[in-house]
GUDO-900058 format. One line per field, with one value per residue (C-alpha): residue number from 1; chain; x, y, z. Coordinates in steps of 0.05 Angstrom, whole numbers, always signed. Example, Ala and Ser with C-alpha at 12.3 -4.5 7.8 and 13.67 -1.06 7.14 Angstrom:
REM residues 2
resi	(1_2)
chain	(A_A)
X	(+246_+273)
Y	(-90_-21)
Z	(+156_+143)
//
This chain:
REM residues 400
resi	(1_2_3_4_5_6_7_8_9_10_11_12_13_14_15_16_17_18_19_20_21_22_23_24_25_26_27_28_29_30_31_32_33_34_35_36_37_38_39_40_41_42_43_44_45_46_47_48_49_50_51_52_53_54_55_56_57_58_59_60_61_62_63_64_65_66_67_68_69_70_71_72_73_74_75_76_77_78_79_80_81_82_83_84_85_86_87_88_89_90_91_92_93_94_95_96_97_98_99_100_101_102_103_104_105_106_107_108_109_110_111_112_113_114_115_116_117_118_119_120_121_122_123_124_125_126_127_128_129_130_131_132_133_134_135_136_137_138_139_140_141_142_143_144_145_146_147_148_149_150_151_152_153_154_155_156_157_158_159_160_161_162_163_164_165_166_167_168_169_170_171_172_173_174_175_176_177_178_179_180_181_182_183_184_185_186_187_188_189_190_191_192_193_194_195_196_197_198_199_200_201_202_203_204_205_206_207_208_209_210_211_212_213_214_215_216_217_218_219_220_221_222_223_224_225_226_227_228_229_230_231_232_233_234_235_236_237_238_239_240_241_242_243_244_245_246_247_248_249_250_251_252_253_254_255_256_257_258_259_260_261_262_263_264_265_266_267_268_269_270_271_272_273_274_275_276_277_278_279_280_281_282_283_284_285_286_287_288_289_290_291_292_293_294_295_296_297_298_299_300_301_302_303_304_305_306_307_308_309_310_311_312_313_314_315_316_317_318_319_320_321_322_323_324_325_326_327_328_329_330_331_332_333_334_335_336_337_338_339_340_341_342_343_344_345_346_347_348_349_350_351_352_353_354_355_356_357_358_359_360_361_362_363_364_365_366_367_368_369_370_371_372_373_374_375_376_377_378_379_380_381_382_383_384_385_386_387_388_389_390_391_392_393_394_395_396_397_398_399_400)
chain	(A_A_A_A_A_A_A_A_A_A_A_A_A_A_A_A_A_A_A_A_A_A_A_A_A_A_A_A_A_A_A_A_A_A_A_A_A_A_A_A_A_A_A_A_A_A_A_A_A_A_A_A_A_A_A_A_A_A_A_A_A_A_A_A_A_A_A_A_A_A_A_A_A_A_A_A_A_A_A_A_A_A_A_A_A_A_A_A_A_A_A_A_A_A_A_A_A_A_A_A_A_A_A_A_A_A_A_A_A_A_A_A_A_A_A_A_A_A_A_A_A_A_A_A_A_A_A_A_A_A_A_A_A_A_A_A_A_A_A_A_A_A_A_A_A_A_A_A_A_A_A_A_A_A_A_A_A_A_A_A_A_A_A_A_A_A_A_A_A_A_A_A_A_A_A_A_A_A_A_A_A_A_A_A_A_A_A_A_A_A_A_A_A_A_A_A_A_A_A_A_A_A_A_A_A_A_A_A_A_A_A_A_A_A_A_A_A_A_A_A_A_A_A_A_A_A_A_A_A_A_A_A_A_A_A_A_A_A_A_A_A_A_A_A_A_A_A_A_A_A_A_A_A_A_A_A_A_A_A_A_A_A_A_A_A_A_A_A_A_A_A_A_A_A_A_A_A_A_A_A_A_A_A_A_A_A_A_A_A_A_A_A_A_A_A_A_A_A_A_A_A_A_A_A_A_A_A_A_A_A_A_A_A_A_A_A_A_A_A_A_A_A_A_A_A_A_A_A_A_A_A_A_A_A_A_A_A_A_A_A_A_A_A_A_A_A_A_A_A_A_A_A_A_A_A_A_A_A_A_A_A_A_A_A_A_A_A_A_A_A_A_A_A_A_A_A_A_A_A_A_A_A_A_A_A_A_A_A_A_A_A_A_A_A_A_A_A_A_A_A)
X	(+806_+867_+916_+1000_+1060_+1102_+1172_+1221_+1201_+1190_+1255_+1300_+1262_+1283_+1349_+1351_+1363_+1327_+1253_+1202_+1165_+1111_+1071_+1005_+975_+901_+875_+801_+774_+748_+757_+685_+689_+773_+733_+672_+723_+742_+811_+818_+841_+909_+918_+862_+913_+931_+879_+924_+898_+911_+892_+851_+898_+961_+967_+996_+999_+944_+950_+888_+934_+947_+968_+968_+907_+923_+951_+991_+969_+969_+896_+861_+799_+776_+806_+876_+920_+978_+1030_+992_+1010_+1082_+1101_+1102_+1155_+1229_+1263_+1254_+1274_+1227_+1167_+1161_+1101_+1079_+1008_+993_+1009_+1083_+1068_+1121_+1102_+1146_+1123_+1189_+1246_+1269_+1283_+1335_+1364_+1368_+1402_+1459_+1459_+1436_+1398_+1357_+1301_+1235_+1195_+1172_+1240_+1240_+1172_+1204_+1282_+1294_+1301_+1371_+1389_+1350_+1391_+1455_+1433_+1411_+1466_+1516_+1465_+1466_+1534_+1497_+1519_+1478_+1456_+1490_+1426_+1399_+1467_+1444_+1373_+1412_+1466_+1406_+1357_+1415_+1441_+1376_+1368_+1314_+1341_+1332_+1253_+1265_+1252_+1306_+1269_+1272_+1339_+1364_+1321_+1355_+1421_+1407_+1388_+1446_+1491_+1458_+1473_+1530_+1574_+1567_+1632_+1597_+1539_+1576_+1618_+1557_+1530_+1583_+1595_+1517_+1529_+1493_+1537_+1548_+1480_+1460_+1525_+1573_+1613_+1637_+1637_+1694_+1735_+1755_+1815_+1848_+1925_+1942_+2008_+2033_+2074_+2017_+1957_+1994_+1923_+1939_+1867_+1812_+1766_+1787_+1820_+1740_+1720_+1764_+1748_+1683_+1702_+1738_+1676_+1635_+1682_+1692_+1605_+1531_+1521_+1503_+1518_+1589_+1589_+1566_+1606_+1670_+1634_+1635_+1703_+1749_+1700_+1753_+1808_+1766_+1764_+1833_+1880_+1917_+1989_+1970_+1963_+1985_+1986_+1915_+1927_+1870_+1819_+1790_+1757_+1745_+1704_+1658_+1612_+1607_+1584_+1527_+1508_+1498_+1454_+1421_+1406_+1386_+1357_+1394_+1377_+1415_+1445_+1479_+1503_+1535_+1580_+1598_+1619_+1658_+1697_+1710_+1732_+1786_+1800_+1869_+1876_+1859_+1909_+1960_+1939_+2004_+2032_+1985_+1996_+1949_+1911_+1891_+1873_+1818_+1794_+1793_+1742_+1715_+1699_+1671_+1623_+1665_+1641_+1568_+1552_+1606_+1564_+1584_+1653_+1657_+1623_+1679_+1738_+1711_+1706_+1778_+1804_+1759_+1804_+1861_+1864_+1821_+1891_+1929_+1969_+1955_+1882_+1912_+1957_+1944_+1918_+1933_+1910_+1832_+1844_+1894_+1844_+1793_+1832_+1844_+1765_+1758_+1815_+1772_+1698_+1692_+1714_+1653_+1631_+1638_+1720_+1720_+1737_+1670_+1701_+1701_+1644_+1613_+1655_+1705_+1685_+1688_+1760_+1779_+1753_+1788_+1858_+1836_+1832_+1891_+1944_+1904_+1923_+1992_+1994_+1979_+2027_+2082_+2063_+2056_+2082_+2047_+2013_+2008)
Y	(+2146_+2190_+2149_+2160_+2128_+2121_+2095_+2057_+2070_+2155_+2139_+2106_+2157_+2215_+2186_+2158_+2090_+2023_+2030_+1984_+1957_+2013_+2016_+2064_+2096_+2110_+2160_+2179_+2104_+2045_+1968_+1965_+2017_+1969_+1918_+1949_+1976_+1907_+1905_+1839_+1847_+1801_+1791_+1815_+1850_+1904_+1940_+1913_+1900_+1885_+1931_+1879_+1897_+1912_+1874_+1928_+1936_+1997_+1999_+2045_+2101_+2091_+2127_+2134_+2144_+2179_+2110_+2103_+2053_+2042_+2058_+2065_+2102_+2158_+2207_+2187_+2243_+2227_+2257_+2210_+2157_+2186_+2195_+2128_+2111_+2112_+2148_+2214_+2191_+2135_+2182_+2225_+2209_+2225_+2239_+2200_+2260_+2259_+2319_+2306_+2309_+2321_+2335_+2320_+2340_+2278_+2296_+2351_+2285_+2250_+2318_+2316_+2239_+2229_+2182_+2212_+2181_+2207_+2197_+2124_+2097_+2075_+2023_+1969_+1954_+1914_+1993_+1987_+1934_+1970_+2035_+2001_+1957_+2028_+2062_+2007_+2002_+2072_+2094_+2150_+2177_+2172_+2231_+2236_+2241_+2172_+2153_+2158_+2132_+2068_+2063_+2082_+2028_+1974_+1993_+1973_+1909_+1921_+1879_+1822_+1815_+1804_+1743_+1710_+1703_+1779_+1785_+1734_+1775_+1833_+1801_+1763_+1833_+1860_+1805_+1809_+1889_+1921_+1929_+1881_+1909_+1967_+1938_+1905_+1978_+2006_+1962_+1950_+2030_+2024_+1970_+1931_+1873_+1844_+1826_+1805_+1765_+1770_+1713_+1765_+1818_+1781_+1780_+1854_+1864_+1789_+1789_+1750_+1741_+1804_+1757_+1724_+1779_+1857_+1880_+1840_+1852_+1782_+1835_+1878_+1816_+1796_+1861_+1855_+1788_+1812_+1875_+1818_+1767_+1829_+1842_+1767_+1746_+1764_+1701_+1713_+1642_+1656_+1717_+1692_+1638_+1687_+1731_+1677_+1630_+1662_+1645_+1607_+1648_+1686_+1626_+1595_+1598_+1653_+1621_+1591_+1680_+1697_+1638_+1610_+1535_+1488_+1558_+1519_+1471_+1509_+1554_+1495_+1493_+1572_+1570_+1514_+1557_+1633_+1588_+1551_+1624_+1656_+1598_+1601_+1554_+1488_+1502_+1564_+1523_+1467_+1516_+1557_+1499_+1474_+1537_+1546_+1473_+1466_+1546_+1528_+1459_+1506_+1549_+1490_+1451_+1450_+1421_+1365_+1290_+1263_+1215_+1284_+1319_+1262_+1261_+1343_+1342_+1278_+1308_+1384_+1329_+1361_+1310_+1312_+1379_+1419_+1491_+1492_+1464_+1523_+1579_+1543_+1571_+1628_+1633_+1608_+1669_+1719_+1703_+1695_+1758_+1792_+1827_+1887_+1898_+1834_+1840_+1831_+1770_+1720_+1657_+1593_+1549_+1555_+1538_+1477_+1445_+1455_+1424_+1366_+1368_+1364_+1304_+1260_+1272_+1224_+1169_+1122_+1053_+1033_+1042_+989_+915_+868_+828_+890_+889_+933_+989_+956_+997_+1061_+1049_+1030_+1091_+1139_+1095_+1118_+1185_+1178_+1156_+1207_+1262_+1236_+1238_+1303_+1331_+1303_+1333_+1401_+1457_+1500_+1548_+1522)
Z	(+1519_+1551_+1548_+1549_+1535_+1602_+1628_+1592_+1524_+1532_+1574_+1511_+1462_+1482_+1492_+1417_+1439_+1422_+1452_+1425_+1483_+1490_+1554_+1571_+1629_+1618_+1661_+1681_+1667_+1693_+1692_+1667_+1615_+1582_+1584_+1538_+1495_+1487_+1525_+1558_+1635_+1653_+1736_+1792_+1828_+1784_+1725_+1669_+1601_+1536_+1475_+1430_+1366_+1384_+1455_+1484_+1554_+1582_+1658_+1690_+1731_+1797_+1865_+1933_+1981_+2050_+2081_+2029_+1999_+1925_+1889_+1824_+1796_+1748_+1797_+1801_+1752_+1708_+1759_+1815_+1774_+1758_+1828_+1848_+1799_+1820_+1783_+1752_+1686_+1690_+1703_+1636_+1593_+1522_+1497_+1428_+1396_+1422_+1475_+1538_+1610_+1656_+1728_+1761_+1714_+1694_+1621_+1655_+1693_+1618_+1597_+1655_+1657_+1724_+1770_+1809_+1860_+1879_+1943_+1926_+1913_+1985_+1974_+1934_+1953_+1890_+1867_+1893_+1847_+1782_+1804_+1797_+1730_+1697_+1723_+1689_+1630_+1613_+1641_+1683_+1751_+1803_+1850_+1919_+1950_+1907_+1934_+2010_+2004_+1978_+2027_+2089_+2056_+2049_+2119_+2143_+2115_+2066_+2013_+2062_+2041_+1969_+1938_+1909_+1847_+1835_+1853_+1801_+1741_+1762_+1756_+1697_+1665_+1683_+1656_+1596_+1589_+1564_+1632_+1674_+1720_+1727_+1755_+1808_+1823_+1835_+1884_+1918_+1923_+1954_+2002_+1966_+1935_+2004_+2021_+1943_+1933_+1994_+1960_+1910_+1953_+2007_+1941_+1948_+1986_+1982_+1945_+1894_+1869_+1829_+1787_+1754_+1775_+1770_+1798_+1862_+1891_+1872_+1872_+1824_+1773_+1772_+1756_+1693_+1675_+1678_+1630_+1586_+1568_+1556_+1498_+1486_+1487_+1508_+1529_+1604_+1627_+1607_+1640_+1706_+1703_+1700_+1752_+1807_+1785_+1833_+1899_+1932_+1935_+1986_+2034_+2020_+2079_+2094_+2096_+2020_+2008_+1948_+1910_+1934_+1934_+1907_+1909_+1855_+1883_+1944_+1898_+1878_+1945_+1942_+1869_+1893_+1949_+1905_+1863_+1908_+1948_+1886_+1859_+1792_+1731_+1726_+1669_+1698_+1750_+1711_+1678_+1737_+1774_+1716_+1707_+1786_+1788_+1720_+1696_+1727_+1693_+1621_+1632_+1640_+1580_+1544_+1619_+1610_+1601_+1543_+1595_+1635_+1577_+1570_+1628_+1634_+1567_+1598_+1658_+1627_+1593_+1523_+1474_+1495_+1508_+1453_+1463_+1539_+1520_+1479_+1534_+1582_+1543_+1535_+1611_+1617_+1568_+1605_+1661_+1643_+1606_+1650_+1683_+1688_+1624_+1601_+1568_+1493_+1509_+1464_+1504_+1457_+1507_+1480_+1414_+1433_+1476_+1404_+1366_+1411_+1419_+1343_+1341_+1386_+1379_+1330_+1372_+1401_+1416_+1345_+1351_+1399_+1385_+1397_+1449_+1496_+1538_+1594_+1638_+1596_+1528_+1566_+1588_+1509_+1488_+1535_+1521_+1444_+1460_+1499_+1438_+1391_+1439_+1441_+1370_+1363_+1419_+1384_+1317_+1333_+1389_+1443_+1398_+1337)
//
């Protein structure tokens, strides 16, 4: 069987990075002839199948016949297959005995650290967004021509068709990689971001005080928030979380400019609506929302009363759901020291709102008197957590 290893995994190989997922091209076979060799065939669309050992993907090759339209059988070459790739650094393959082929340079483009496209870039634009996620994911530049394609194909409203299914696992990848900001640069250089999330996008370009924010642009603060909580977590529901808690300063009133009155709950509805477009898990929602809605109030905690810090962990659900409490404050610091010259400043306000956490988890049904009955009990225990709070305030100082 001629078989070769192809894309990602020849990809992070020859760049001696992490490459375990191995996938083949088998060339000069048939469906008939995988499934005698015992292969078992996954979806009727494409000749997939899996090796009957090792479960590997083997995909028969595949190209284009003269109406372009993609095709399969013993005649379709290696390169067929390899041009209909999009990349040139995603179309190297490697015989079994590690033999490179290289039709269309790409291991020169791995050399200079470039993206560049070939002719079938153009057939799927969800190419844009894997552009900019490799592009942030392995810090390459991306050729001016690659560039244009992007810009024409965005210009043209191609990203328009794609599901937003597709455009959330693109995102979600890219969260999950190691720069985030830079995935959001880049399509934002392409024209992209506007059309994928033009909530983020109508950040760029709005002031915010220089007293509090030095960078002045929203745009640019999220971009460094973003850079922050990379340091800070992988967790990718922090991460969008701090990529989408500023959404309201792009729709607060101009005469609240720079200080961006109440943007926090302005934010709210904008966070629904990205996840309700992209159609974003729940649970990335919930948190999103709560860091649009109370980052502010965080930031604040040694301002607060002991009855509002209550009702702030009441309301971020705090004593139920402790992991989120945790991914909020994280959130909170991304932002707050995700700004010029101030990305080291200590922010004492996570660790305060812990320890109040930690004072008043404990406190339950059981801590009120038997006579208390109904709404009644949940009232009792938030005046409980109310004196314990006090208590604590008085014992100890902001930073502590």
């Amino acid at each position: 069987m001629d078989a070769y290893l192809v894309g990602g995994f020849v990809r992070d190989r020859l760049l001696d990075r992490p490459h375990n997922d191995r996938d083949w091209v088998v060339v000069g076979s048939t469906p008939e002839e995988m499934l005698a060799r015992g292969f078992q065939q996954v979806g009727r669309d494409f000749p997939v199948f899996l090796h009957p050992r090792s479960k590997e993907e083997y995909a028969l090759a595949r190209g284009r016949d003269a109406d372009g339209n993609l095709t399969t059988g013993p005649g379709i070459s290696l390169e067929d297959d390899l041009a209909r790739r999009d990349l040139t650094i995603n179309a190297i393959a490697m015989n079994r005995e590690g033999r490179i082929i290289d039709p269309f340079h790409g291991r020169r483009d791995l050399e200079q650290r470039i993206l560049r496209h070939l002719p079938s870039f153009s057939d799927d634009p969800l190419r844009i967004l894997r552009l900019a996620r490799l592009a942030a994911g392995l810090d390459f530049s991306i050729a001016e021509e690659t560039a244009t394609l992007a810009r024409h194909m965005t210009a043209r409203g191609d990203l328009t068709s794609l599901a937003p299914e597709r455009i959330w696992q693109e995102l979600h990848r890219a969260l999950c990689a190691p720069s985030p900001r830079r995935f959001v640069e880049v399509l934002r250089e392409l024209g992209a971001l506007k059309e994928i999330l033009p909530e983020v996008d109508a950040l760029f370009g709005i002031p915010q005080p220089e007293k509090y924010h030095p960078e002045i642009d929203t745009g640019i603060h999220v971009l460094m928030a973003l850079d922050r909580v990379t340091e800070l977590t992988t967790d990718p529901l922090v991460r969008f979380a701090v990529l989408v808690h500023d959404l309201g300063k792009a729709v607060t009133p101009p005469e609240y400019w720079p200080s961006h009155r109440g943007h926090e709950a302005l934010g709210v509805p904008l966070v629904d609506r990205v996840c309700r477009r992209l159609r974003i898990p729940e649970h990335y929602r919930k948190l999103a929302r709560k860091t649009s809605r109370y980052h502010l109030m965080v930031h604040l905690a040694f301002e607060l009363k002991p009855r509002t810090l209550a009702k702030l962990l009441d309301d971020l659900d705090a004593w139920r759901a402790p992991e989120d409490f945790e991914r909020f404050l994280l959130a909170c610091q991304s932002d707050a020291q995700g700004r010029k010259g101030l990305q080291d400043q200590p922010y004492p306000q996570a660790d305060y709102l812990r320890r109040i956490h930690a004072l008043t988890r404990d406190i339950s049904a059981r801590d009120v008197p038997a006579h208390i009955h109904g709404k009644q009990i949940g009232r009792e225990i938030h005046q409980l957590r109310c004196r314990r709070i006090a208590t604590f305030r008085k014992q100890c100082s902001p930073g502590d």
